[in-house]
N, C-alpha and C positions, 0 to 999 in steps of 0.2 A: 430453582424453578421446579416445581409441583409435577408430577405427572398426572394426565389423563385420566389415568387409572386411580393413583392415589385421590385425586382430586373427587372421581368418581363415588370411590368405598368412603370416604369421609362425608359427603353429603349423606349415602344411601344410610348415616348413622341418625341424622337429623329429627325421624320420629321417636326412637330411643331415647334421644337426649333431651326431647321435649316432654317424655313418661318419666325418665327416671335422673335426669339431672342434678335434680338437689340429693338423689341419696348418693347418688358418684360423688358432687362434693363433695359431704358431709363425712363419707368412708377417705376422704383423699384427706378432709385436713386433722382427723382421728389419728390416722395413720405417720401424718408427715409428722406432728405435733409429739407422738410417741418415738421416733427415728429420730426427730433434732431438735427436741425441746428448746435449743437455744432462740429457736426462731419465733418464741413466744415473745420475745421483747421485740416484735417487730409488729406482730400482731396485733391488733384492735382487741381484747379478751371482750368488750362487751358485746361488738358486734360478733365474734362465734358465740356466745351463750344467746345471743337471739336468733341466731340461723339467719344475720342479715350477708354475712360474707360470701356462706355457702348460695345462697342466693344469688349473690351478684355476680358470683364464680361460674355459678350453672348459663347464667346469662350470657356470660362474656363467651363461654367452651361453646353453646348454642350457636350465637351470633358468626363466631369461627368456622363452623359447620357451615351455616347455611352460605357464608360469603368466601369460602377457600378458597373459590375461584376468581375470587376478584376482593382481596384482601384492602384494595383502599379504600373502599365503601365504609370500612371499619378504623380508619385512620382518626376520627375524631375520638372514639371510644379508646384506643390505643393513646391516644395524647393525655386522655383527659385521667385514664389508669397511668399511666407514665407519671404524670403530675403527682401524682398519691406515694407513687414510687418512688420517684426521687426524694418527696419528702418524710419518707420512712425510711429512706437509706435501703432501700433495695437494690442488689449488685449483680452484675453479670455472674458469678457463681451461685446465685442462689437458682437461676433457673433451671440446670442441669436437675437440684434436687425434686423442683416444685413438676418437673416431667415424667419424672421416672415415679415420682407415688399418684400423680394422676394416671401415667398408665396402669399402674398397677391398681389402683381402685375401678377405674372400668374394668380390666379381668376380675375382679373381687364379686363387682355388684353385677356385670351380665353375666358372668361364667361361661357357660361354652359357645354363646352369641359369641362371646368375644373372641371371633377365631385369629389368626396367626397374620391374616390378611390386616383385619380391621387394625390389629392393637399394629404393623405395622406403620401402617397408612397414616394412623394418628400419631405416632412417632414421629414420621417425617413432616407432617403437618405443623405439630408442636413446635420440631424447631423452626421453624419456619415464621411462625407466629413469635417465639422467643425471642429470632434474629432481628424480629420488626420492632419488637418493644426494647431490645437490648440497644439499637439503633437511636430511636428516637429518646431514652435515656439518656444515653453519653450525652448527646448534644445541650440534655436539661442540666445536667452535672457541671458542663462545663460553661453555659451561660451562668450559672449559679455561683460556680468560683470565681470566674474572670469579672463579673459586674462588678465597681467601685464598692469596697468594703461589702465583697462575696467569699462565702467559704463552700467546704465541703463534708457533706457529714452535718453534726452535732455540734455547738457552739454552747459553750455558756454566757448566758445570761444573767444577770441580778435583779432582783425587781427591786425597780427604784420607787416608784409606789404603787400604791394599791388603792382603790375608789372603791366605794359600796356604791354601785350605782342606781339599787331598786332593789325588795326587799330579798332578791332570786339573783341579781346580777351585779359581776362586780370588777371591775376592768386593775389590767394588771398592766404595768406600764414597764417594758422589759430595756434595758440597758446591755449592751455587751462587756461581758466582765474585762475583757483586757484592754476599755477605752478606747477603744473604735465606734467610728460612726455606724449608721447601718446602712443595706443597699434600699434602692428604691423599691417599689413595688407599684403594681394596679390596683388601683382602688376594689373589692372586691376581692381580693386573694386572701389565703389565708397563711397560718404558719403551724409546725406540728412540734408539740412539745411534748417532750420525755421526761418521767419524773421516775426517781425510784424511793416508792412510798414504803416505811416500817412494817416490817409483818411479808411482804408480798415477798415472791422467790424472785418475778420478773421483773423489770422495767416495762412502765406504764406508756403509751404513748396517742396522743390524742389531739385534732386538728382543730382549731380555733380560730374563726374570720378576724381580720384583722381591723379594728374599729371606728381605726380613725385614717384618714389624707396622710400619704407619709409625710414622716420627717426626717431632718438627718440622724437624730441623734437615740431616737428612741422607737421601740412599738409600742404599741398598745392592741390587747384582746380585751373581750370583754365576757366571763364564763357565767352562765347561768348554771347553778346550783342543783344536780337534780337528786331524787333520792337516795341516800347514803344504803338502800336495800340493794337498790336497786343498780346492774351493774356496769349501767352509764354513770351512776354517778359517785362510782370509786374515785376518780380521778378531778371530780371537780367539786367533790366534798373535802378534799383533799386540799386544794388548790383554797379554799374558801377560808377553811378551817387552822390550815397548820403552813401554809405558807404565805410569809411576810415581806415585808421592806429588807432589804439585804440580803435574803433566798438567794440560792442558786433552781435554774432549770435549763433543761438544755435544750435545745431551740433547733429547725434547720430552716435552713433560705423559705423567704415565700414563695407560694404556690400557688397553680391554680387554673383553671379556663375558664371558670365565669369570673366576669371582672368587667369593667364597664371600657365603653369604647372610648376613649380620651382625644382621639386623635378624631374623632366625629363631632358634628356642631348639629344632627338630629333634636330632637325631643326627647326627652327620655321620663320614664312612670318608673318607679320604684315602689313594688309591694310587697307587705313583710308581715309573716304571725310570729310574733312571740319574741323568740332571743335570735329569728331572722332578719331581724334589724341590723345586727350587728353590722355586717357588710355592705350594706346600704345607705347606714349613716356613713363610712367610709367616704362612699359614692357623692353622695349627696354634699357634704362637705367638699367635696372635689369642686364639682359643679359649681357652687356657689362662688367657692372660693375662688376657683384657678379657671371657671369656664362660666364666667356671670352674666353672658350675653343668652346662655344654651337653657332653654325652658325644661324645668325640670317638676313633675310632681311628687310627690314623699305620701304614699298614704300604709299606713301600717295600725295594725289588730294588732291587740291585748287583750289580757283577762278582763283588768281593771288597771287604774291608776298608780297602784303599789309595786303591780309587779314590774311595770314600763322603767326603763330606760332609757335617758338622751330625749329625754322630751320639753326640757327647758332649751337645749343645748339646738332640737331641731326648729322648735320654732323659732328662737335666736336669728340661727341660720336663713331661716324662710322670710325673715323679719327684713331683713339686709338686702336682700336680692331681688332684685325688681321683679324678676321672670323665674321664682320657685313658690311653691302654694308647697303645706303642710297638713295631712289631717291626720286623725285618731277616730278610731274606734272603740269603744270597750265592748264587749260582748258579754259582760256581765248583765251591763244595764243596756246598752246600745243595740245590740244583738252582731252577729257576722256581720263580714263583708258581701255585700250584694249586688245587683247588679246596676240599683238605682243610684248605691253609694258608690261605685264606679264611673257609672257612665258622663256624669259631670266632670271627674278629675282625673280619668286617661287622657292624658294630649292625645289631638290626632297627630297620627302619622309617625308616633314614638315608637322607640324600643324601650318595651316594658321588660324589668328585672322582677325577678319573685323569686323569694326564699321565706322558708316556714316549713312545719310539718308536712308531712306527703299530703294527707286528707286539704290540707288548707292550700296548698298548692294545685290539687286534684280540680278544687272547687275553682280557685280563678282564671284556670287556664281556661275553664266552661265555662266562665261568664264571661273571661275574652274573646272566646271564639264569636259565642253569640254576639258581640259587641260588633264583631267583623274585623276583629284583630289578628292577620295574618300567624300565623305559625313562627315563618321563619323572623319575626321581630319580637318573638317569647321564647326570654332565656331565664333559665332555673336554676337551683344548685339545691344540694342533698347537705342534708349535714350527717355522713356515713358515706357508707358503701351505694354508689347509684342504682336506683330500681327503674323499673317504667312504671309509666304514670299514665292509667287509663284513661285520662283526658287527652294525653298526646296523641295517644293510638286510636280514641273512639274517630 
């Protein structure tokens, strides 16, 4: 339990943290990265060469501030970074480290602001925050081992095959090497896979929605290709290019908090830009398949026709099922999604799913709202490190 005081000196840091936040992260993860290099294979590399971590970092250290007082309020955010964590294999020892170079980067970046009080006040704060994440860990660890054909850590995998599925995406269909089934999951969760690619010092490692409805026997992701410059797309230029049928990759349990309600008989809207599909054909194949009574709509944006994916495989699906409708967009020729090409194909009274770019997630949440589509029935997911979304907040 927090004292008064601490509780006190840690808010009264809150305008600080909101002026200078991302330079604290940015000095915190310089610093730790130079102390324990090993903890680069744990790391996103492309999300710090975009300053997307250090951002989400600032956010999360913020959010702490402003809620020390009442640390549940931040339980969802704590769950939904827990989930990230478990599936990067982050351990109760690593947070001892990740405290001691965040304090030490606040001394760094305020300097003498940063008096004897503040840096201790956020000490005891930290752990404190630590003990709630190291908390609600364990118990993700240990639902992850104990679930029928659950492990812990890294698993290998084989990929037993491979699909080109559009001229950008291309589904990897993952077997566990020591012939084991695999655990269930929610439609919508994803899985994080580790590669260690020639040339590089570290171990790559990177989170991929999972594609399809489970099965026993196998997964499947589905990776779109991004620029081999560019330093998202070390890993799935990688994945495209040089790894095949018989591959090894190493795998941890799925993950996740967006994920569709399965245990609900609702409505549900499914919206997607680009390789946001992913997760939603998941969904959507759920639905049809396993909950064919439950009205479901499917509408997802693309560039064009080339670059889509599962678009024979959705209309399939929409074909079969008396109560799912299917539409496409291209925004080549089509243009965006708006709000007229909405408002026909949101069920009432659904819980709408949306994944895509931030900008195209930004965009539908404002043409739900305007629709009179409640808040708490729009769920999102990031594909990275979570930002806010000025739709959420206007």
């Amino acid at each position: 339990m927090l004292s008064q005081q601490t509780i006190d000196i840690v808010k009264s840091t809150v305008p600080v943290l909101e002026q200078h936040g991302k330079t604290i992260t940015t000095v915190f993860y310089k610093n730790l990265f130079e102390a324990h290099p090993e903890l680069l294979n744990i790391f996103n590399h492309a999300n710090q060469s975009r300053g997307r971590q250090q951002t989400a970092l600032a956010n999360t250290v913020l959010a702490a501030a402003k809620y020390i007082d009442n640390l549940e309020a931040i339980v969802p955010v704590v769950v939904q970074i827990g989930q990230k964590h478990r599936g990067l294999n982050v351990r109760p020892e690593h947070y001892p480290i990740v405290g001691y170079h965040l304090l030490g980067a606040i001394k760094e970046v305020l300097g003498d602001a940063a008096t004897p009080e503040i840096i201790g006040a956020w000490g005891e704060a930290y752990e404190a925050i630590a003990d709630a994440f190291i908390g609600v860990e364990k118990g993700m660890y240990e639902e992850a081992t104990q679930q029928e054909n659950g492990w812990d850590g890294f698993k290998d995998f084989v990929v037993a095959k491979k699909v080109e599925e559009s001229d950008v995406i291309t589904s990897f269909y993952l077997k566990p090497a020591d012939g084991k089934g695999v655990p269930s999951y929610i439609p919508g969760q994803y899985l994080t896979v580790r590669v260690s690619i020639p040339g590089e010092k570290y171990t790559m490692i990177r989170q991929y929605s999972l594609s399809r409805a489970p099965r026993e026997d196998m997964f499947r992701i589905s990776v779109k290709r991004e620029d081999e410059c560019n330093p998202e797309g070390r890993v799935s230029t990688f994945l495209h290019r040089q790894v095949n049928v018989g591959d090894t990759v190493e795998v941890s349990a799925p993950a996740g908090v967006f994920h569709l309600d399965t245990k609900a008989a609702t409505p549900v809207t499914l919206i997607s830009g680009g390789v946001g599909l992913t997760p939603m054909t998941a969904m959507f194949e759920h639905i049809t398949g396993r909950q064919p009574e439950r009205p479901v709509s499917f509408i997802h944006s693309a560039r064009n026709p080339q670059v889509q994916a599962f678009d024979g495989d959705l209309r399939e699906m929409a074909a079969e099922s008396e109560h799912a409708t299917y539409a496409v967009r291209y925004s080549e020729t089509d243009g965006f999604l708006d709000r007229n090409f909405l408002e026909s194909r949101v069920l009432d009274g659904s819980d709408v799913y949306i994944c895509g770019p931030a900008p195209f997630m930004n965009a539908m949440i404002l043409e739900l709202k305007a629709l009179g589509v409640p808040m708490e029935q729009i769920h999102y997911e990031f594909f990275g490190p979570a930002a806010e979304l000025e739709a959420v907040t206007a």
